[in-house]
N, C-alpha and C positions, 0 to 999 in steps of 0.2 A: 637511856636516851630514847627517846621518840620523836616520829617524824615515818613517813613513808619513803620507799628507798626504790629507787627505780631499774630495774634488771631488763637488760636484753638478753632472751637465752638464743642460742644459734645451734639449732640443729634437723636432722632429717625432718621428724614429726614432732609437733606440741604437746605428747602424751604428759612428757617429764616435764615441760613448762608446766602445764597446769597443776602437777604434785608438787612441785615447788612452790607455785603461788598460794597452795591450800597449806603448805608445812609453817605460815608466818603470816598476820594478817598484815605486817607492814610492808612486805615485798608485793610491791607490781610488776607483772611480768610482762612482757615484751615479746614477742617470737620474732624470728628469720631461720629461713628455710635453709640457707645458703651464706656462704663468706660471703658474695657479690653481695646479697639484698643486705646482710649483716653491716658490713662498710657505711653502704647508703642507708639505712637508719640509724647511725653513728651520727654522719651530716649531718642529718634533718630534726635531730632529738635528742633530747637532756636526757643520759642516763649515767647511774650511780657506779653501775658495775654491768659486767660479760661476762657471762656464761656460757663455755660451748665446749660441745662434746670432743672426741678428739679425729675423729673423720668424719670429713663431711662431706656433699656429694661435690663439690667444686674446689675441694684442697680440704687443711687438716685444721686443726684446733691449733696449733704454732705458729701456723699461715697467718690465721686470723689475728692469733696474740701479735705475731710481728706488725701486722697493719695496721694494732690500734696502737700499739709501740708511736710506731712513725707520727701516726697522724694526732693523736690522743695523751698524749705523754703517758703520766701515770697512774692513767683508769685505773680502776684495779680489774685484774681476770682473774678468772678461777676455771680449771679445765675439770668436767665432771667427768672421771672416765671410767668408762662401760667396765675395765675389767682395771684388777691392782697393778699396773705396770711400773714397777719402779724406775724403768732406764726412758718412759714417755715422761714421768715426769720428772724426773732430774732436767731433762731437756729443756722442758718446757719452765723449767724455775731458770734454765739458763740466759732463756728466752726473755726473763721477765716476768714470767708469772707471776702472780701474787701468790695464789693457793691452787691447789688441787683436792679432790676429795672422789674418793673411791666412791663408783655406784656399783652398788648387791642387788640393788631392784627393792629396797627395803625401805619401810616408811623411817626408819633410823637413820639411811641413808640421807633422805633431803632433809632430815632435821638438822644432821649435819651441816649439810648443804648451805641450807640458810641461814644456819649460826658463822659460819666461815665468810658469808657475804655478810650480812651484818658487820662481823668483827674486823672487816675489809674496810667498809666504806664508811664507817664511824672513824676507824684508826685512822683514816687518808682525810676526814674533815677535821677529827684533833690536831694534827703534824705532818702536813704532807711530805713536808723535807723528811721527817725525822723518817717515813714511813715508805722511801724510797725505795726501789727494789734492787738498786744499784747503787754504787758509790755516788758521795754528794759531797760536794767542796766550794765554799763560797768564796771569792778570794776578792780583795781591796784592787783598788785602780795599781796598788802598787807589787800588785801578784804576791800578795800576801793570804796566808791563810786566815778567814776571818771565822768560819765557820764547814765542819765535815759532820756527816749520817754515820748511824751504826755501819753500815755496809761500807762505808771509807774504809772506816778504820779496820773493816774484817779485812777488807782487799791491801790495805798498805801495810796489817800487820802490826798497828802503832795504834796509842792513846790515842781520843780527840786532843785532850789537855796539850799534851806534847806535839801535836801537830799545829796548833794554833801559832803562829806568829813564822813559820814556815814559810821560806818561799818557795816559789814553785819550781825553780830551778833547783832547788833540792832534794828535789822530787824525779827529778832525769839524770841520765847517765851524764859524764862530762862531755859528750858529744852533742847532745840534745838541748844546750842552753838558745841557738839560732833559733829553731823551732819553737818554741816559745815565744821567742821575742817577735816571729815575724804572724806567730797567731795574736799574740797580742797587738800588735801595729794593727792586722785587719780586725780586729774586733773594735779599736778605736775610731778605725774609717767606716764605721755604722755596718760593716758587717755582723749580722743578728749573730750568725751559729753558725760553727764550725767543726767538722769532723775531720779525727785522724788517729791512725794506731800508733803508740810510740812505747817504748820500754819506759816501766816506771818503778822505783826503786823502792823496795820495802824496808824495813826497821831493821833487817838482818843485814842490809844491802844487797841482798839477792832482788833478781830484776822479776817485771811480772809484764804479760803483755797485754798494755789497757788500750779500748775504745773509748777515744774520749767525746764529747758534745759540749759544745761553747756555748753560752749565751753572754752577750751581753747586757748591763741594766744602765740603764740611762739618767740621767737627774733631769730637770726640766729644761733645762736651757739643752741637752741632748749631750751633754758629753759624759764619759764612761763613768759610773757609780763603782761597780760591779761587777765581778762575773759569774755567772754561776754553771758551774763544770757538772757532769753527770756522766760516770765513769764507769766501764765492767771488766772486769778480769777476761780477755778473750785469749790466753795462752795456748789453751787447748785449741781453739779455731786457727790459730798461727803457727801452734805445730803441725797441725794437721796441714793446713796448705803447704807449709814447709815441707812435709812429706812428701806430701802429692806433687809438689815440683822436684823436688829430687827423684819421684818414683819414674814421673816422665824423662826426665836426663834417663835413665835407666832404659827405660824401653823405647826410644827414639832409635834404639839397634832394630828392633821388631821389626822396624820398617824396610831395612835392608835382610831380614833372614832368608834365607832362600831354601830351605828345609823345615819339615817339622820337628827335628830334633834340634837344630838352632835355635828355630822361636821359644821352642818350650826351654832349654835350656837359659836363655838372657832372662826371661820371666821368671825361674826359680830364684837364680839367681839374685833377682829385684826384690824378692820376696824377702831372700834373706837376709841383706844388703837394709832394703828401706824399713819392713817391718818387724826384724830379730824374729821372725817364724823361721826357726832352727831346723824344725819336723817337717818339710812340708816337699811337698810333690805334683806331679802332673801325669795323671790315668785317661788314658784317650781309647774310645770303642775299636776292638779290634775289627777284622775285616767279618768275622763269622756274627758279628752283633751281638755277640751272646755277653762277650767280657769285656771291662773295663778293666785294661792292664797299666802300669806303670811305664813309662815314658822318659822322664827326668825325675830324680831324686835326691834331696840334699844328703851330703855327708852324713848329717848327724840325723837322717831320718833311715838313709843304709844299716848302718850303727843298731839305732834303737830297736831295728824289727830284726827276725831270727830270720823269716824268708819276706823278699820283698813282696808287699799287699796288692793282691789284683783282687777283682770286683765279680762275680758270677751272678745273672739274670735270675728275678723267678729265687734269690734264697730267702730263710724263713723270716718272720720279722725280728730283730733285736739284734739281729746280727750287724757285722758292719756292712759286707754286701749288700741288705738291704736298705741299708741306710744312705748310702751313694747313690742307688740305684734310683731312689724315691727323692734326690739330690736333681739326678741326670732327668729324670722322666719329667719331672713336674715343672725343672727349669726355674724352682726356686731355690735361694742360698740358705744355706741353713749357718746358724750358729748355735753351738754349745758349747758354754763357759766350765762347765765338770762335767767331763766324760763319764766318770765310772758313776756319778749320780742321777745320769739321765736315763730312762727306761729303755731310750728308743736303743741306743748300744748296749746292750749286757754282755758281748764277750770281751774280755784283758785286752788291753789297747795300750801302748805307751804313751799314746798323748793325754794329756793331761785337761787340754780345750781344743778345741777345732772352730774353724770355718770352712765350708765347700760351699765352694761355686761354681754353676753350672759353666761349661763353654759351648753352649746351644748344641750343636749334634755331633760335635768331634767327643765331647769328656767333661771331666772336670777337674776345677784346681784346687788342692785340699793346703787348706794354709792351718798347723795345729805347731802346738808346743810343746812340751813337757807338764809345763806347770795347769793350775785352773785360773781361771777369771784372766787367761794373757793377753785378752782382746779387747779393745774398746770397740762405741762406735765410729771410732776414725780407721781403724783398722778392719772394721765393713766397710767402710767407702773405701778407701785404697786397694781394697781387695775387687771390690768391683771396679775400680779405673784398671786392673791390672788383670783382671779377667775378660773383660771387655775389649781392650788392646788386642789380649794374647789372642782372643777368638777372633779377632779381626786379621790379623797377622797372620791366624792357619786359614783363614777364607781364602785369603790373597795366593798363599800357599797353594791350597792345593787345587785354586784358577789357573796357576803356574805348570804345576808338574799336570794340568789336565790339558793347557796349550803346549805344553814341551810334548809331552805323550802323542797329541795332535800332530803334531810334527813331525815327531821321530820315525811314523806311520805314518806319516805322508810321504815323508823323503825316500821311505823303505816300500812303498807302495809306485813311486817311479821308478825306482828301479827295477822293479818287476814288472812295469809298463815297459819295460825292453825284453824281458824275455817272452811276453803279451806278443809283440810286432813279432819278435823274430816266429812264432810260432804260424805254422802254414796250414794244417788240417784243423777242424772243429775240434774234436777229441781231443785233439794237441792245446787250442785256445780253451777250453772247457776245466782241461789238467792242470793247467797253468792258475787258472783262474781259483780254482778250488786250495788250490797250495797257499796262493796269495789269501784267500780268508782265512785260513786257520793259523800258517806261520806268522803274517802281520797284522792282519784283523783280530788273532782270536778269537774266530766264528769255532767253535769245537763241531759244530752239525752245519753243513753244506752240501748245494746239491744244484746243479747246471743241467737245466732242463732246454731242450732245443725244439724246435716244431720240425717236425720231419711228416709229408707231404703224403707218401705211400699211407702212414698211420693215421694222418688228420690229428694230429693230440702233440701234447710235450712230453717228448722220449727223454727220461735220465740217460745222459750222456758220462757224468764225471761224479763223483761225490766224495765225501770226507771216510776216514775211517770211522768213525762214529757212527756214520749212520746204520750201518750193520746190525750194530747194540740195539739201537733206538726204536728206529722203525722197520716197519716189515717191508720187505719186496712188493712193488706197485709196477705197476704198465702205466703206460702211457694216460694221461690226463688230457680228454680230449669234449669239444663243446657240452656241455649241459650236465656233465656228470657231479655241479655243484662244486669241485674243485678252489681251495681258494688261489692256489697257480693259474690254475685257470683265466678267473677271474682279474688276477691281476694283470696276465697276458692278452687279455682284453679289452683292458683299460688302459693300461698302457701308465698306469700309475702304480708308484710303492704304497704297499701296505703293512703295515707295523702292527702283529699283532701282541698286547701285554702279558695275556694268557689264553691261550688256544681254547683250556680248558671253560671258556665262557664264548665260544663263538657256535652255535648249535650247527651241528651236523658236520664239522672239522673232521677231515679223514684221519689228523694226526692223534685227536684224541684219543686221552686212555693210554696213550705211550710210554710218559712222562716226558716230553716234549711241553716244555710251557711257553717260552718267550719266540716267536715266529716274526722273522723279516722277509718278504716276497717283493722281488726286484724285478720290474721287465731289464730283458735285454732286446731295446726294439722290436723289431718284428721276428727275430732269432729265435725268440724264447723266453726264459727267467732263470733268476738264483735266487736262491731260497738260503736262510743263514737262520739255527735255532738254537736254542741255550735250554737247558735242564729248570732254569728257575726263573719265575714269572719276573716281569717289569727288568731284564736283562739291558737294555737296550735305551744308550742314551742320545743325544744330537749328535754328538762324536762318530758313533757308532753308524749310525743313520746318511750321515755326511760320507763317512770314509766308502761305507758298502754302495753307496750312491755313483761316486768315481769308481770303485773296480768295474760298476755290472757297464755304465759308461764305456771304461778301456775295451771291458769286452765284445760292445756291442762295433764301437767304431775298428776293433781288430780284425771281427768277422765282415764286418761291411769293408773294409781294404783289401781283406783277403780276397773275400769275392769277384771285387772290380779287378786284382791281380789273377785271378784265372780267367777272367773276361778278357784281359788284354792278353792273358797266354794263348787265352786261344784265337784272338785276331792277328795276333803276331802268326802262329800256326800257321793258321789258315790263310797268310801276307805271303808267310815263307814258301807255301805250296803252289797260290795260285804264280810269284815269280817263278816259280820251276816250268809250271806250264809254260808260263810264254815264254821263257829262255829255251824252252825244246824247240815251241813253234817258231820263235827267233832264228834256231838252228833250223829247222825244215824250210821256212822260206829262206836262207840263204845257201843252204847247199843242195837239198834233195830237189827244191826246186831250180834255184837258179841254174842249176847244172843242165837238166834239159831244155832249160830254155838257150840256153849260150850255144848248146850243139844243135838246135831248131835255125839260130841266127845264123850257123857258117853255115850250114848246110843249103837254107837259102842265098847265101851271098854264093853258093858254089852253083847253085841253080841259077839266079841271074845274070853269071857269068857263061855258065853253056847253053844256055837258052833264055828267049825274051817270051813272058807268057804275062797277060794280064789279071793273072792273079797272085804274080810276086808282088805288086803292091799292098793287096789286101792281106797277105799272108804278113809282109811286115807290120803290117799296122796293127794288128792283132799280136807280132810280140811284143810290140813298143807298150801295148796295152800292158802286157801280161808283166812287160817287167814295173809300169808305173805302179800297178796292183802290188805287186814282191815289196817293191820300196813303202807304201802307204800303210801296208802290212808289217812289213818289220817294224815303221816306225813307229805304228799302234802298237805293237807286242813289246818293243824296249821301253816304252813311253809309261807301259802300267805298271812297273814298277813301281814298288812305294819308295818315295825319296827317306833314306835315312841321315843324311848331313846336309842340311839346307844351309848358305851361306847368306848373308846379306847385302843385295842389290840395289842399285841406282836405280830405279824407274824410268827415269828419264833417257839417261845415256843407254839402257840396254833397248831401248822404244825406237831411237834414233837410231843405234845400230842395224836393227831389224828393217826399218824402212829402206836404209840404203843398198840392201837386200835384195829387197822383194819389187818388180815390175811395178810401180804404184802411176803411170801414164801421168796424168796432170792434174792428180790427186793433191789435196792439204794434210797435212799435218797439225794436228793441234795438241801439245802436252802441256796440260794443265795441274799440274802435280811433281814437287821433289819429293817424292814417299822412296823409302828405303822397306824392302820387303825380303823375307827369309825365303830362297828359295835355290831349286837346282838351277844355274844358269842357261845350262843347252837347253833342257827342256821349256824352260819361260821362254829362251826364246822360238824354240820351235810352239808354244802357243800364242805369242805376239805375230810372228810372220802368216801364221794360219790366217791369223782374226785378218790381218791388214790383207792378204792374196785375198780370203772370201769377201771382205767390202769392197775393193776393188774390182773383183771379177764381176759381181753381180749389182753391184751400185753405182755402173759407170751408166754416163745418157745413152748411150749407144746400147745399151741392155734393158733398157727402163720401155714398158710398155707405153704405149700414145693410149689416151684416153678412148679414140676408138679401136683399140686393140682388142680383136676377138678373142685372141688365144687365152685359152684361163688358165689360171694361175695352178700349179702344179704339172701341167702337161709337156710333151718332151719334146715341145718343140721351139721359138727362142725367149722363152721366159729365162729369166737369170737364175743360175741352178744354184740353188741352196747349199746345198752340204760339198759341193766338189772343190778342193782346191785346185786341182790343175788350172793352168792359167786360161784365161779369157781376154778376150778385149784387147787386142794389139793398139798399136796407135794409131794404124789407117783408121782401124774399127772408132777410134775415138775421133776421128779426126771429123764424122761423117755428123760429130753434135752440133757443129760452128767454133767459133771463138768466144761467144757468150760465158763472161767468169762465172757466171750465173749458174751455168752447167756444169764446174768442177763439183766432185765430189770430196767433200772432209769428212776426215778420221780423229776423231778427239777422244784421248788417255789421260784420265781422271783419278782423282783418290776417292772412295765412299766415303761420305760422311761418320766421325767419331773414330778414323785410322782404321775402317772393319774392313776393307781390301781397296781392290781397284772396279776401273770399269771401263771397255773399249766400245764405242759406240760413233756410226758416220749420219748422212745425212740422207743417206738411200733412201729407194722406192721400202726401205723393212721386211718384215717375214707377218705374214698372216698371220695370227692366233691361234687357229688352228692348226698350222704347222709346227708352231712353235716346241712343241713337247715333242717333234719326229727327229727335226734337225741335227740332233746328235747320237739319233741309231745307227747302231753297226750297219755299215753299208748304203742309208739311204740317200738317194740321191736324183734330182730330175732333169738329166739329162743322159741321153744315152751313149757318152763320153766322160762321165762321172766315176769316181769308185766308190764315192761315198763315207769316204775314210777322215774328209781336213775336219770337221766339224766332231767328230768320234775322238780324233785324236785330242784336240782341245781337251773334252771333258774327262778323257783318260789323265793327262798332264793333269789335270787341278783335283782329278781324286785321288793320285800318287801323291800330291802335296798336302790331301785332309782339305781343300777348299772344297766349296759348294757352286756351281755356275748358274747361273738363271739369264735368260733371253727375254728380255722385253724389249720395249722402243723409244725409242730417246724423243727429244724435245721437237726435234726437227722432223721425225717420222721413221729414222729410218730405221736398222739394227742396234741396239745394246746389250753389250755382254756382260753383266756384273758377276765377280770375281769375291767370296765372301774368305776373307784368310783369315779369321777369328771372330 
């Protein structure tokens, strides 16, 4: 025959297009680069036949053959492939191919080549039915067999002859007669084509599992002529799914394992279960790296070896160690169908064939049997859905045992946050500290470095026993010496070193000290935590050392503020000693001569009248109001240890009804409830109300032309004295004008922070104002100086603050800060 024949070849470069177009002068050749462009010049162009290699940069040569499958029926293909792989092209014939043909790179080769295309697309313009690459069945409107292809009859197993007059229901199991009739029913209602898998019964009566394709053929008027079936043996594609779904039942446990001897366990298991690999196991990297040891192991693979097979690093080639090895490293599956004829194993082995598959960095799962050739390629793909799993299963795993581990060192790292608090001296928190890295950290080298102020540097305090071994004896690490404690106690950040041995000029180098974690503890100091072997040190690790050097720094800053407060307690405890003496001296060593001054004068103005018994009393009345303003200073500075909580109000009013207040107001502005000693508040409320009274009354208040200046001892209104003032004649001498009363108003500060007593007085100067509550001062020369002392004693035995400024209306305010 003759005639030109039109070939698309599809692959990387056009070298081999163009030795094929020159191997026939009838073949026109065609190129694509790629499946994608391959497709799209299918669309667009009349060709005879496909040619394509069997990798291509965008998918494979079976890719392609499937797509002109679908789209093309039955183009003819032909796979040219690079090297002779029998198991690519069985595949690819399973696929549909037409042919295949071995490329050597030889001008024999595309002569081949060309003669296989030729004898393709000649046969396919003689007899297309006849030249089908799959089964072909033409059946009557009445599902009768009218006509079947050689490939029928391979796949039913039966003559054409004897199939002819066949119906097609006798062609399915007795279950399958519906299915039929209801593909037939839609094939009537102008459904073109139909696909579906259904078991189909051979001449033996053994079943086969066929893909079947429906067409319809129409007469004119459009109803059914016809049908024409196109059918392939997919049994093997149906076990194999079949497999894969039973292998899944199987490992659906994986997902609950909580160990890695579980997981690998349900996985051998599946192994032997779904795939009959009798021999087979799971070898996972120990912790040294070096070996690949056994794990789980089937019965009959116990059995078959004399000692169970581990894997050693680094052994010679042909061995089996290096054969896994080169399995594990390279992260590709290997299969070998005869062991003892494969070079790459030369030593005695009882399996017969194998497959190993990688499980990325845990190991691998070696699936082997007895016999040779026990593997297909369904039994690669299930080997990897089961490889896959299992490696996903140990990921999960040992995320697991790395947040349990987390855990179980956290939980054990608070509990040693109690013997942290209970701990009082440095050395004591330092000891502690270090104990906690190595017993729950497993830090093996640590070291608690503190800044001590005499040396200016960080003095080791505490360390591991290791460090001994390690490193040499050091002093103190103190500015500039290049230190990286140093440095990190500077910065006040962690430093995570991977290997010391690359940080230049490291003091630790040359130890064998490799993996370095330096930790501030605040302003204290650091801990330092080091391992023998570089890259030690994971987020775990990093997290965990991060809370101790934490615990530590917040133990030592408690500790601290706890001798702060020992020794203001101390020093609370001593200065009440003092005034509980001078408490005692003004009431005995003094008041005692004064009482025998008093009789001794009432015995003088009973035997004599002299005009200086008046002035002699009045100078003791002095001396005793002195003793009393005295004592009441010295009891009053006590620090209050049990403050109770008070009514503001009602103890305000209490106080008033007290104190001499003439024709004074009252004003409480405030239900505040305040922690305090009662006598003492009230002995600082009746002060404040005597001093606004005494000296904010009109009858005290200067006249605008009032020469006398302010501070002098003659009748300005005396600041700091509580002794009383102001009688009521004295008040009586301002008028009746309400204008002239003087008010007191008791107040809460703003946001509950205390209180505040403030009147409407003539005020205190500014300049006064910081004297008003010195021991003793006072401007008049009937003062002791003491009511305004006594106040700010009362509110610093309670821890409050007092400040003097002036209220709205001019006069005195005393704010009261209680938090």
């Amino acid at each position: 025959m003759t005639g030109s024949i039109r070939v698309l070849y599809v692959a990387a470069d056009d070298r081999a297009a163009t030795r094929l177009a020159a191997a026939n002068d009838r073949i026109d050749v065609t190129t694509a680069e790629s499946m994608r462009t391959g497709v799209e010049t299918l669309d667009t162009a009349a060709v005879d036949c496909v040619v394509s290699d069997r990798d291509l940069p965008d998918g494979t040569g079976i890719e392609l053959l499937d797509a002109v499958r679908d789209e093309h029926g039955d183009l003819p293909f032909v796979l040219f492939l690079r090297t002779d792989s029998e198991r690519v092209a069985v595949e690819a014939m399973r696929h549909g191919a037409t042919d295949y043909v071995a490329n050597d790179d030889t001008e024999a080769a595309y002569d081949d080549l060309a003669a296989r295309i030729i004898d393709a697309v000649e046969r396919r313009r003689e007899s297309p039915f006849e030249r089908l690459p799959v089964g072909a069945i033409v059946w009557n409107d009445s599902t009768e067999i009218v006509r079947v292809n050689e490939a029928a009859e391979s796949i039913l197993e039966q003559d054409g002859t004897r199939l002819r007059g066949a119906t097609w229901t006798e062609l399915v199991p007795d279950d399958e007669p519906a299915a039929v009739r209801e593909t037939m029913d839609r094939l009537r209602e102008g459904e073109s084509q139909t696909t579906l898998v259904s078991e189909t019964l051979t001449e033996g009566g053994e079943t086969v599992s066929c893909e079947w394709h429906h067409r319809a053929v129409t007469n004119a008027s459009g109803g059914l002529r016809s049908v024409l079936s196109a059918f392939q043996d997919v049994s093997d594609r149906v076990e194999r799914e079949r497999r894969v779904s039973q292998l899944r039942d199987q490992l659906r446990e994986l997902a609950f394992a909580t160990t890695k001897a579980e997981a690998t366990r349900i996985a051998v298991d599946a192994a032997e279960k779904v795939m009959e690999a009798r021999l087979s196991g799971i070898h996972l990297l120990d912790e040294s790296g070096e070996t690949i040891g056994p794990t789980v192991l089937t019965g009959t693979a116990l059995e078959a070896f004399e000692t169970v097979p581990k894997y050693e690093r680094d052994a010679a080639y042909g061995t089996r160690d290096a054969f896994i090895w080169d399995v594990f490293e390279s992260g590709t599956p290997r299969r070998v169908d005869d062991v003892a004829g494969d070079d790459r194993i030369r030593e005695d082995t009882p399996a017969g064939s194998i497959i190993v598959h990688p499980l990325d960095d845990h190991g691998v799962f070696i699936v082997s049997a007895l016999e040779t050739d026990a593997f297909t390629d369904a039994d690669d793909a299930l080997t990897e859905i089961l490889a896959r799993t299992l490696t996903t299963a140990l990921d999960r795993v040992e995320r697991d045992e790395r947040r349990y581990e987390r855990e179980r060192r956290l939980a054990r790292l608070h509990e040693a946050t109690r013997d942290l608090i209970a701990s009082e001296t440095e050395a004591e928190v330092a000891t502690k500290a270090i104990e906690a890295a190595g017993d729950i950290l497993g830090f093996s080298i640590s070291v608690v470095r503190l800044y001590d102020e005499d040396v200016g540097g960080l003095v080791p305090v505490a360390e591991s026993e290791a460090v001994d071994d390690v490193l040499p004896p050091r002093k103190a690490f103190v500015p500039g010496d290049g230190s990286l404690n140093w440095r990190t106690y500077e910065r006040g950040e962690i430093a995570v070193y991977d290997d010391i041995e690359r940080e230049h000029g490291a003091f630790d180098s040359g130890t064998g000290l490799r993996s370095l974690m330096i930790l501030p503890i605040g302003e204290y100091g650091t801990l330092s935590v080091g391992e023998l072997e570089p890259n030690a040190f994971d987020d775990s690790d990093v997290s965990m050392a991060r809370i101790l050097a934490t615990t530590v720094e917040t133990v030592l800053e408690a500790n601290e503020r706890k001798a702060a407060l020992r020794r203001q307690r101390d020093e609370l405890e001593a200065q009440n000693t003092r005034l509980e003496r001078f408490a005692d001296v003004l009431s005995h060593d003094l008041r005692n001569p004064l009482t025998v001054a008093q009789g001794r004068l009432q015995l003088a103005r009973e035997s004599s009248d002299s005009p200086h018994h008046a002035a002699i009393g009045r100078a003791h009345d002095r001396i005793e109001t002195l003793i009393d303003d005295l004592l009441t200073l010295a009891r009053n500075g006590e620090a209050v240890d049990d403050p109770e909580p008070i009514e503001l109000r009602r103890l305000v009013t209490q106080c008033w009804n007290t104190v001499e207040t003439d024709a004074a107001e009252l004003r409480v502005l405030t239900d505040a409830t305040i922690e305090a000693d009662p006598n003492r508040l009230r002995q600082l409320i009746e002060n404040l109300i005597r001093n606004s009274v005494e000296h904010g009354s009109t009858s005290n208040r200067a006249e605008p032309d009032d020469s006398v200046e302010h501070g002098s001892t003659g009748n300005r209104p005396e600041v700091g004295d509580s002794v009383e003032h102001g009688s009521t004649s004295d008040r009586e001498t301002s008028g009746d004008d309400p204008s002239d009363e003087l008010t007191i108003t008791v107040g809460a500060l703003p946001n509950d922070a205390g209180f505040y007593v403030e009147d409407d007085g003539p005020g205190i100067p500014e300049d006064l104002r910081s004297k008003v509550f010195e021991f003793g001062y006072t401007t008049t020369q009937g003062g002791t100086g003491f009511g305004l002392s006594i106040v700010a004693s009362i509110a610093e035995a309670h821890g409050w603050t007092v400040e003097l400024t002036e209220s709205d209306a001019g006069g005195a305010r005393f704010e009261f800060r209680t938090s």
